[in-house]
N, CA, C and O atoms as a Tinker XYZ file with bonds, in Angstrom:
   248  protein
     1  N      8.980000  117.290000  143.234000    73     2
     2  CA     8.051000  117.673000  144.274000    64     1     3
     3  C      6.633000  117.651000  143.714000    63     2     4     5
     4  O      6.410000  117.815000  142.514000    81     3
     5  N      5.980000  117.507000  144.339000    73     3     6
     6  CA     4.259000  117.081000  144.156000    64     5     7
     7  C      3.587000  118.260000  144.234000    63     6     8     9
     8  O      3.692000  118.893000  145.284000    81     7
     9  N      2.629000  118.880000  142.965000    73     7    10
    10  CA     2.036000  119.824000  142.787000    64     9    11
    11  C      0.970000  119.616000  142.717000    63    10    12    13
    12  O      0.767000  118.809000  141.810000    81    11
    13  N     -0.374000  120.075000  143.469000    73    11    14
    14  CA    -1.548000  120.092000  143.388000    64    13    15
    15  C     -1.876000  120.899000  141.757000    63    14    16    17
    16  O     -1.585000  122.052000  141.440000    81    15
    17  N     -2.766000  119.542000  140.685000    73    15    18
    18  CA    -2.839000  119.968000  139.644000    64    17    19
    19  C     -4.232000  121.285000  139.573000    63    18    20    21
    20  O     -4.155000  122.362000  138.982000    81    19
    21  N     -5.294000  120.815000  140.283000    73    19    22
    22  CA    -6.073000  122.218000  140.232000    64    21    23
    23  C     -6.359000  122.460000  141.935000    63    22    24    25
    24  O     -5.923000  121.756000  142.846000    81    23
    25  N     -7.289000  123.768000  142.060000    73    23    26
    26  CA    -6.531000  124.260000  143.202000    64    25    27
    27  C     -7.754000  123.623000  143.839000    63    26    28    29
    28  O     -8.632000  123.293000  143.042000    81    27
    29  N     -8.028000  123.332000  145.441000    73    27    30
    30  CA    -8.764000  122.519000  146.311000    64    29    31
    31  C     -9.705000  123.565000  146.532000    63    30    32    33
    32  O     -9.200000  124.688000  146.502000    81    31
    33  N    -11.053000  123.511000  146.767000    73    31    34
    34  CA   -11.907000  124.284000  147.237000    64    33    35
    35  C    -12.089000  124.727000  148.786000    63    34    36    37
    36  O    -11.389000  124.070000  149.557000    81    35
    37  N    -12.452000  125.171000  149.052000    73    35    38
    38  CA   -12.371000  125.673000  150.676000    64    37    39
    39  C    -13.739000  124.913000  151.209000    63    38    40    41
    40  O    -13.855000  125.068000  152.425000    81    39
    41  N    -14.659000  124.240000  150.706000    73    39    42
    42  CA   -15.322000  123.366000  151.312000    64    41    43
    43  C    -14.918000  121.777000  151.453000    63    42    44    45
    44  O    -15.446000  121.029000  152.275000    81    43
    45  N    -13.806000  121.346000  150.436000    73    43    46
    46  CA   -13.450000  120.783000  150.761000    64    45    47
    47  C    -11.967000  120.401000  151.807000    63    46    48    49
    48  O    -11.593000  119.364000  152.355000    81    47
    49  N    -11.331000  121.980000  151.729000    73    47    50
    50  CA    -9.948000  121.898000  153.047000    64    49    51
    51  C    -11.125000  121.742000  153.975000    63    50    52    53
    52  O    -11.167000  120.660000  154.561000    81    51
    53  N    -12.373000  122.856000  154.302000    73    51    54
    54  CA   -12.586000  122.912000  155.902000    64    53    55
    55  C    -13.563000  121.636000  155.995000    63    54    56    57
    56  O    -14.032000  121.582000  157.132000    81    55
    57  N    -14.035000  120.563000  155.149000    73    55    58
    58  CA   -14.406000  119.455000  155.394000    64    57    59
    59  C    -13.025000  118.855000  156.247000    63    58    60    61
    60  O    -13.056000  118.712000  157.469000    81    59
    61  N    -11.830000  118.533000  155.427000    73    59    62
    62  CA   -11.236000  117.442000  155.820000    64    61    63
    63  C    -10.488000  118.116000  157.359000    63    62    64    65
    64  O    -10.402000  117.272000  158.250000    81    63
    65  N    -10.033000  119.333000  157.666000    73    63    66
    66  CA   -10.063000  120.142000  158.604000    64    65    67
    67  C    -10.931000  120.209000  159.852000    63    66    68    69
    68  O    -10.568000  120.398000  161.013000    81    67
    69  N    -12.457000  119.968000  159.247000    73    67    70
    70  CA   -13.277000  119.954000  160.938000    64    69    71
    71  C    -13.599000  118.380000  161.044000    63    70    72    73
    72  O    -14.468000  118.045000  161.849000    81    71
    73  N    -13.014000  117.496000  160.358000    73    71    74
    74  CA   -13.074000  116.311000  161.265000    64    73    75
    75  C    -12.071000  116.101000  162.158000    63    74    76    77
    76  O    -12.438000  115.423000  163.118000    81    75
    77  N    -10.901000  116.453000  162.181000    73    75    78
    78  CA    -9.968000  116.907000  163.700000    64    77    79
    79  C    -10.585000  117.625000  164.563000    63    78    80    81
    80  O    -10.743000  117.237000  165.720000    81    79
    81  N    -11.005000  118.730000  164.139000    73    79    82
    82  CA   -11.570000  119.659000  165.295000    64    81    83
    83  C    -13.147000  119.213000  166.431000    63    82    84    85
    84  O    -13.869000  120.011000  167.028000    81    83
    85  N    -13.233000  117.913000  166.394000    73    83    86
    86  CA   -14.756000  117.852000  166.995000    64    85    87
    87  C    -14.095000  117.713000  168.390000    63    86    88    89
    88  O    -13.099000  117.103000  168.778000    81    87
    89  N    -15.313000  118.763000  169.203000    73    87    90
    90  CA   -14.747000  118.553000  170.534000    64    89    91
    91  C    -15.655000  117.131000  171.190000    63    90    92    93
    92  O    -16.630000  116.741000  170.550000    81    91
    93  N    -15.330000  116.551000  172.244000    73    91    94
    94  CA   -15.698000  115.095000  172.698000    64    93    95
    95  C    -16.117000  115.641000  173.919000    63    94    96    97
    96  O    -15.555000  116.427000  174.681000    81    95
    97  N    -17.535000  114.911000  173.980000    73    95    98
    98  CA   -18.500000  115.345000  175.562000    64    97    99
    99  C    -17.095000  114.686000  176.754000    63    98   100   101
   100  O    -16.331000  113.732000  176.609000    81    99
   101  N    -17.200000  115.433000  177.595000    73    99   102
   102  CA   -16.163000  114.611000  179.037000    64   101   103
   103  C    -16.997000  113.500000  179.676000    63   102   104   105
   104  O    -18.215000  113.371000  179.792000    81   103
   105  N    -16.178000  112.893000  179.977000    73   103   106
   106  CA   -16.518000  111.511000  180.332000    64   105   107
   107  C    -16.520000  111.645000  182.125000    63   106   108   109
   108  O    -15.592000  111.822000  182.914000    81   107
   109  N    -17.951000  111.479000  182.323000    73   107   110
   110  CA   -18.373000  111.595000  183.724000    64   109   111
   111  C    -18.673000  110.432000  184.358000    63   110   112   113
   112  O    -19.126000  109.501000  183.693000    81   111
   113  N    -18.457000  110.295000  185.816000    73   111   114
   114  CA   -18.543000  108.880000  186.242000    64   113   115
   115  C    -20.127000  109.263000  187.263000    63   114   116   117
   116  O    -20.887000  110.152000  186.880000    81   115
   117  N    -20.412000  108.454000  188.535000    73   115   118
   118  CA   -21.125000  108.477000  189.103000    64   117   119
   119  C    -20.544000  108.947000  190.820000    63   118   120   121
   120  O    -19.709000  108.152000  191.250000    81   119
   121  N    -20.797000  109.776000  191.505000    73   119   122
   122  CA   -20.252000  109.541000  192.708000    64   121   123
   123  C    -21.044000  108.769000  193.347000    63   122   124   125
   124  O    -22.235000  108.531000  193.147000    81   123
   125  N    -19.896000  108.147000  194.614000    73   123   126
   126  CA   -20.555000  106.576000  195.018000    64   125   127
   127  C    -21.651000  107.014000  195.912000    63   126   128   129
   128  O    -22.648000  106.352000  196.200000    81   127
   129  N    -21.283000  108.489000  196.411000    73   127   130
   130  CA   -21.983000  108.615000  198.012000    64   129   131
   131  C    -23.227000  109.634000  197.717000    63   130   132   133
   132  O    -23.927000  110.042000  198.644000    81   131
   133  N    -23.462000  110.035000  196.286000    73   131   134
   134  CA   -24.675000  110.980000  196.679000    64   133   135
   135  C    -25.455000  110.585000  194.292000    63   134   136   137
   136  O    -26.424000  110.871000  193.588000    81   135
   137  N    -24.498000  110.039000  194.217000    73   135   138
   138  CA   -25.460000  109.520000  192.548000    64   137   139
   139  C    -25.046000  110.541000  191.930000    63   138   140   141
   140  O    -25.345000  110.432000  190.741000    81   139
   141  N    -24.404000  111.655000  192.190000    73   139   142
   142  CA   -24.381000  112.943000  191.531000    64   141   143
   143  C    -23.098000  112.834000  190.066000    63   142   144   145
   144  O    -21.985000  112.419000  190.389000    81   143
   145  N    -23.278000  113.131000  188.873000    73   143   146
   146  CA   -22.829000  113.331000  187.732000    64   145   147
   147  C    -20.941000  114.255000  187.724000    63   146   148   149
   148  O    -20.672000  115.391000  187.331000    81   147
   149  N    -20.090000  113.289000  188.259000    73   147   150
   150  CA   -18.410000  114.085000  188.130000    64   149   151
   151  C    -17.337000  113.832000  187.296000    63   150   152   153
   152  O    -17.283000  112.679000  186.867000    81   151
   153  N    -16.495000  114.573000  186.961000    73   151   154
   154  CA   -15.908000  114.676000  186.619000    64   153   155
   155  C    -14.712000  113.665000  187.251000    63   154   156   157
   156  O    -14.502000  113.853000  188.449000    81   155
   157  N    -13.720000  112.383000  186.456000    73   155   158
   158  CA   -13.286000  111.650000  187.606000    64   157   159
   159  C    -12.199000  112.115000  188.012000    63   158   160   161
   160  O    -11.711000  113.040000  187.362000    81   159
   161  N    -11.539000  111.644000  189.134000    73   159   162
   162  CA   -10.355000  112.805000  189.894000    64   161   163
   163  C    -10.456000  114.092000  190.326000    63   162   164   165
   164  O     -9.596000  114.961000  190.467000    81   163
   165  N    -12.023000  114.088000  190.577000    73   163   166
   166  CA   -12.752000  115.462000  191.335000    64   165   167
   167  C    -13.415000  115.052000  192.256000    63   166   168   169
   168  O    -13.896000  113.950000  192.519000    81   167
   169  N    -13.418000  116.188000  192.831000    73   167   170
   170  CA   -14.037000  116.284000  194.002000    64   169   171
   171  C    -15.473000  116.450000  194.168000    63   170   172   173
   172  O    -15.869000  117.589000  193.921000    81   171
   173  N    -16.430000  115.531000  194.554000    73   171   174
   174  CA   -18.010000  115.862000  194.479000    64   173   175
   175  C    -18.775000  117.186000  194.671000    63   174   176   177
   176  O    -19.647000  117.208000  195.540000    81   175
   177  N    -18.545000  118.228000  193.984000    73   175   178
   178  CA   -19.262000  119.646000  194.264000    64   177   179
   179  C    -20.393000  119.701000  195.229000    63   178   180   181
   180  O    -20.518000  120.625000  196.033000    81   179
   181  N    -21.318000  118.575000  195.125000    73   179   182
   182  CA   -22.955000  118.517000  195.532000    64   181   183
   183  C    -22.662000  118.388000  197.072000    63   182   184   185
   184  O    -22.812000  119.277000  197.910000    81   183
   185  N    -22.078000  116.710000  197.342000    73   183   186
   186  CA   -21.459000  116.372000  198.846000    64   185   187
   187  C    -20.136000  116.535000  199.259000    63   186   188   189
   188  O    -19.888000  116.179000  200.410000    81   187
   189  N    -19.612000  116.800000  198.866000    73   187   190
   190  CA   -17.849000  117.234000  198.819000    64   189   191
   191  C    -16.890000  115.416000  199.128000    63   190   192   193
   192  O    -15.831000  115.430000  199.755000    81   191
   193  N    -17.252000  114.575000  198.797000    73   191   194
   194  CA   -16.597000  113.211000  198.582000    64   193   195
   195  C    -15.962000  113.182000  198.012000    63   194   196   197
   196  O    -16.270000  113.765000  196.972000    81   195
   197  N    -14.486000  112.543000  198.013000    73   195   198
   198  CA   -13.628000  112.159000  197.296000    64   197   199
   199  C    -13.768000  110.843000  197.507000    63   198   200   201
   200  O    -14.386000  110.634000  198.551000    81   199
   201  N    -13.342000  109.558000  196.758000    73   199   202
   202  CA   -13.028000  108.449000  197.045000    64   201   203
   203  C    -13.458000  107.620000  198.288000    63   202   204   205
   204  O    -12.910000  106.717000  198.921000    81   203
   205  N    -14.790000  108.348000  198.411000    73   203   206
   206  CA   -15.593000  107.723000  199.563000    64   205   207
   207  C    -15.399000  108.667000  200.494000    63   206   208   209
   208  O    -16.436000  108.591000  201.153000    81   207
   209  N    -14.601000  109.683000  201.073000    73   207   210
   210  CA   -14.276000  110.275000  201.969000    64   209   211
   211  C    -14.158000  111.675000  201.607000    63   210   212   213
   212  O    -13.660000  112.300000  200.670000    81   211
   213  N    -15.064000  112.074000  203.143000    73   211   214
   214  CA   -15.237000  112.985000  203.582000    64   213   215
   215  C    -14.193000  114.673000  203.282000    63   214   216   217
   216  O    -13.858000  115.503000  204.127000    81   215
   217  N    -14.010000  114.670000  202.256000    73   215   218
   218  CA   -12.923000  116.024000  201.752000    64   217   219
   219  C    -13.501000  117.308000  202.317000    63   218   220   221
   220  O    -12.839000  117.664000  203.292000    81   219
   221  N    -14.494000  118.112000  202.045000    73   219   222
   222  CA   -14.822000  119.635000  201.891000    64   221   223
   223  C    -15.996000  118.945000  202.644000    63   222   224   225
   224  O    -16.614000  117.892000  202.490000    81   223
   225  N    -16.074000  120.583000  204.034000    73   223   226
   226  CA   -17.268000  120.175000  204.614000    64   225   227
   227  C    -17.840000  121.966000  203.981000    63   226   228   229
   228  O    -17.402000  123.113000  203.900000    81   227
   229  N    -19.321000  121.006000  203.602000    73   227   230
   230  CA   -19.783000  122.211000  202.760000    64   229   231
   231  C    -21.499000  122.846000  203.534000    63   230   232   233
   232  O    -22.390000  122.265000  204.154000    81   231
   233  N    -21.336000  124.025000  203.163000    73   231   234
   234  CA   -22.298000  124.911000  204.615000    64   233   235
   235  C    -23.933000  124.412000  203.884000    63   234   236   237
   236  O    -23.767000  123.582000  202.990000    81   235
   237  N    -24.980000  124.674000  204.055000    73   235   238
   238  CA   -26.317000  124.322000  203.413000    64   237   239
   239  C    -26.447000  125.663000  203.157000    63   238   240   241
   240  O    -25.773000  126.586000  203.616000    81   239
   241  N    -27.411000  125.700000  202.352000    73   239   242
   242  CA   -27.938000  126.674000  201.379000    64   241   243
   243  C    -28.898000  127.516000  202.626000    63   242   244   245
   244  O    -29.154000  128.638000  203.064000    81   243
   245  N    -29.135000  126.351000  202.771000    73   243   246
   246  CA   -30.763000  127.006000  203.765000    64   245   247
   247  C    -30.330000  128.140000  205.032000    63   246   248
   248  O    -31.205000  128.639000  205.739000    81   247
């Protein structure tokens, strides 16, 4: 069995350790009907569009 001859430093475990851990920005598309920044297989928060169509009818602010 394979023995580590001297012992590893802890800057080098949590080096080789936080290159797994990077989290990755989400990958956002464009909605077609208002330009607005989504998440894909969601529902447009801003205009409520799904897939071109009319999903959530949403009240105005005003």
């Amino acid at each position: 069995m394979a023995v580590p001859k001297y012992k590893t430093s802890k800057a080098r475990s949590r080096s080789r350790r936080s290159a797994n851990m990077k989290l990755k920005a989400p990958g956002l598309i464009e909605c077609t009907t208002c330009g607005n920044m989504v998440l894909p297989h969601h529902v447009c928060p801003k205009c409520g569009h799904y897939r071109g169509k009319q999903v959530l009818e949403l009240q105005d602010m005003a």
